[in-house]
C-alpha positions in Angstrom: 222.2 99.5 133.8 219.9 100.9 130.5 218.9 104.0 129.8 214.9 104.1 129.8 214.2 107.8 128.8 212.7 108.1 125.2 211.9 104.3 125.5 208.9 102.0 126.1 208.7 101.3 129.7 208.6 97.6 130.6 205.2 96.2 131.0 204.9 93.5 133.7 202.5 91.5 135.7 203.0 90.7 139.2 201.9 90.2 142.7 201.2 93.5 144.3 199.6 95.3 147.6 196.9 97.8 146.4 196.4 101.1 147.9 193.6 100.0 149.5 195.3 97.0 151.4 194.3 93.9 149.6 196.2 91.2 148.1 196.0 90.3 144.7 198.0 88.1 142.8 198.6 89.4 139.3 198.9 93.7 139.0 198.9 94.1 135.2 201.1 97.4 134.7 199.7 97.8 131.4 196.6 98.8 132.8 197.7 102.3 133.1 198.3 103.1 129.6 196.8 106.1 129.1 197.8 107.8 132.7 201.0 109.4 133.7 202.9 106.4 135.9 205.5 107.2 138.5 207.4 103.9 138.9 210.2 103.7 141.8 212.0 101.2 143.1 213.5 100.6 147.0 216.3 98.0 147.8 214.4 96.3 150.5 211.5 96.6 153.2 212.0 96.8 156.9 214.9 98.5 155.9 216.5 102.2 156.7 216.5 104.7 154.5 213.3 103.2 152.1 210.9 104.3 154.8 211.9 108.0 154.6 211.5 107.8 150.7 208.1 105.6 151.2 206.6 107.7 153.2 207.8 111.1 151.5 205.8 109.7 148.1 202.7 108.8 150.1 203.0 112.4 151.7 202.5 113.8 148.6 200.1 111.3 147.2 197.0 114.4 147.0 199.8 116.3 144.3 200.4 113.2 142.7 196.8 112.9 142.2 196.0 116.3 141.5 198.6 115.9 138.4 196.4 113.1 137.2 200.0 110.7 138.1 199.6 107.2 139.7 202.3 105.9 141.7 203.7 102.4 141.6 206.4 101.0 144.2 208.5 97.9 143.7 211.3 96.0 145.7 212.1 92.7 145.3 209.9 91.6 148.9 207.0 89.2 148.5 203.7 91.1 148.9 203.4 89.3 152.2 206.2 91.4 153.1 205.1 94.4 151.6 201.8 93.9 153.6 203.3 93.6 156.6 205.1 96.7 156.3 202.4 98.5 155.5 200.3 97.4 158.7 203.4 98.2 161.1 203.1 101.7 162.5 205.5 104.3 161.8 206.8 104.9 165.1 207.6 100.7 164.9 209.6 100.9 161.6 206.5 100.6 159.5 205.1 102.8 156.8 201.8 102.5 158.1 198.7 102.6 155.1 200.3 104.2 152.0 198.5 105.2 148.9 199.3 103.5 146.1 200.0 99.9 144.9 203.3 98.2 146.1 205.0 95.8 143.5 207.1 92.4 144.6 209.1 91.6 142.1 210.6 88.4 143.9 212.2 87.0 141.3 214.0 90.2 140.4 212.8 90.2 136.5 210.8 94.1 136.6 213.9 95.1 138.2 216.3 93.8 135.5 213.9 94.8 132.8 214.2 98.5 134.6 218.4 97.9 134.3 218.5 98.9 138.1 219.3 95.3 139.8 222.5 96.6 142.4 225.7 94.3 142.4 223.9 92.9 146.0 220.7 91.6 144.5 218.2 94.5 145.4 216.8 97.2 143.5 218.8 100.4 143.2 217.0 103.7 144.5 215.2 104.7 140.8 212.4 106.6 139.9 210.4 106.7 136.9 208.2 109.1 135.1 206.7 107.5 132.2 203.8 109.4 130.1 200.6 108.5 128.3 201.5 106.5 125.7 203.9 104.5 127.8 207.1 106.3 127.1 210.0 107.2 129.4 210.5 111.1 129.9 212.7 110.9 133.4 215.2 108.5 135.4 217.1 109.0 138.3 218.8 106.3 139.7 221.1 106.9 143.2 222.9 104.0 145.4 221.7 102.4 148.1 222.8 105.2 150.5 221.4 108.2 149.1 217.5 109.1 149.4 216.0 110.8 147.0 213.9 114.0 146.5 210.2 113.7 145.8 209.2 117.1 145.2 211.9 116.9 141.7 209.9 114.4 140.5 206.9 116.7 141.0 208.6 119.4 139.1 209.7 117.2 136.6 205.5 116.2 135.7 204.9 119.5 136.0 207.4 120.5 133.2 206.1 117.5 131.3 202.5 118.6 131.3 203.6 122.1 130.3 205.7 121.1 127.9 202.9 119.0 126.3 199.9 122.1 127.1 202.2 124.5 125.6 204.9 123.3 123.1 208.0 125.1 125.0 210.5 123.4 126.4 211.7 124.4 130.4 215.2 125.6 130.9 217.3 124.9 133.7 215.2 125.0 137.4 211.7 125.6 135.5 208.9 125.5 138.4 205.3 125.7 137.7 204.3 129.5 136.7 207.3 130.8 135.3 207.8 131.2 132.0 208.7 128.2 128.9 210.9 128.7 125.9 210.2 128.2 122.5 212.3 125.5 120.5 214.3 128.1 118.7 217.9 130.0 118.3 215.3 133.1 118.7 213.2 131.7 121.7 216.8 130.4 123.2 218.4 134.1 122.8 214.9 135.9 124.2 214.9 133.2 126.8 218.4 134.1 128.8 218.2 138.3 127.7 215.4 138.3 130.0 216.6 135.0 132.5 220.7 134.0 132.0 221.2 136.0 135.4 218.9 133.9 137.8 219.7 130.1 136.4 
């Protein structure tokens, strides 16, 4: 497995599931140059944990949105698969009609490009924020067996966008609204006189 952050993310162009349901057969990730791009990865559909995580991203979709982010799933399915998935109810095992476009990477090269390809052929559980100009500011990676948290991830654009509004960097635990700290011994030493006690 790579390290992404501070690194071009991997273009690609695959089949895909758009948020709206349709088919098509070559999604051109390059397109979304320009945007913020949450990419995340799932081992498998019809499978048990990736339905929690699914749905927990298209639960948050409106924030995603708000934040100017577009969200971009991939497993190693066919987008027949992924299609089918999306058309099975919840209370069935489905994931019913989630909001953004779902990736199948079916011969396993965006998941190698990402370094996240598990000993057993999937895709590990790894998430993605990628910025603007196509660069990699956050990766988290867990094993098959452990879900992950959606609302960091928010956090983690909201830090970014601050960080890039306001040229301060966020400390340990930042959340939207509290204060940033200046790149500086000064702005370090300000910073924890006034925090050190709550991080």
């Amino acid at each position: 497995m790579s390290v992404l952050v501070n690194r071009s993310a991997p273009d690609f162009v695959a089949p895909a599931v758009l948020a709206d349901g349709s088919i098509v057969d070559h999604f051109d990730f390059s397109t979304l140059r320009g945007k913020y791009v949450v990419v995340f990865f799932w081992p498998l559909d019809f499978t048990f944990v990736c339905p929690s995580e699914i749905i927990a991203h298209n639960n948050r979709m409106d924030k995603f949105r708000a934040l100017g982010v577009e969200v971009v799933g991939v497993s190693v399915d066919s987008q027949y698969t992924h299609y089918a998935w999306r058309n099975t109810p919840v209370e069935k095992g489905g994931i019913g009609p989630v909001e953004f476009t779902m990736v199948a990477d079916v011969k396993h090269e965006i998941t190698r490009a990402y370094g996240v390809e598990h000993d057993e052929g999937v895709a590990l559980r790894a998430s993605f924020l990628i910025d603007r100009d196509g660069v990699v500011q956050h990766q988290v990676v867990n094993n098959l067996a452990l879900g992950r948290e959606v609302d960091e991830m928010i956090r983690l654009i909201e830090a970014l966008q601050f960080t890039e509004e306001h040229g301060e960097v966020c400390p340990a635990g930042w959340r939207k609204g509290q204060k940033g700290m200046q790149e500086s011994a000064e702005g370090v030493a300000r910073y924890l006189a006034e925090h050190a006690a709550e991080l």
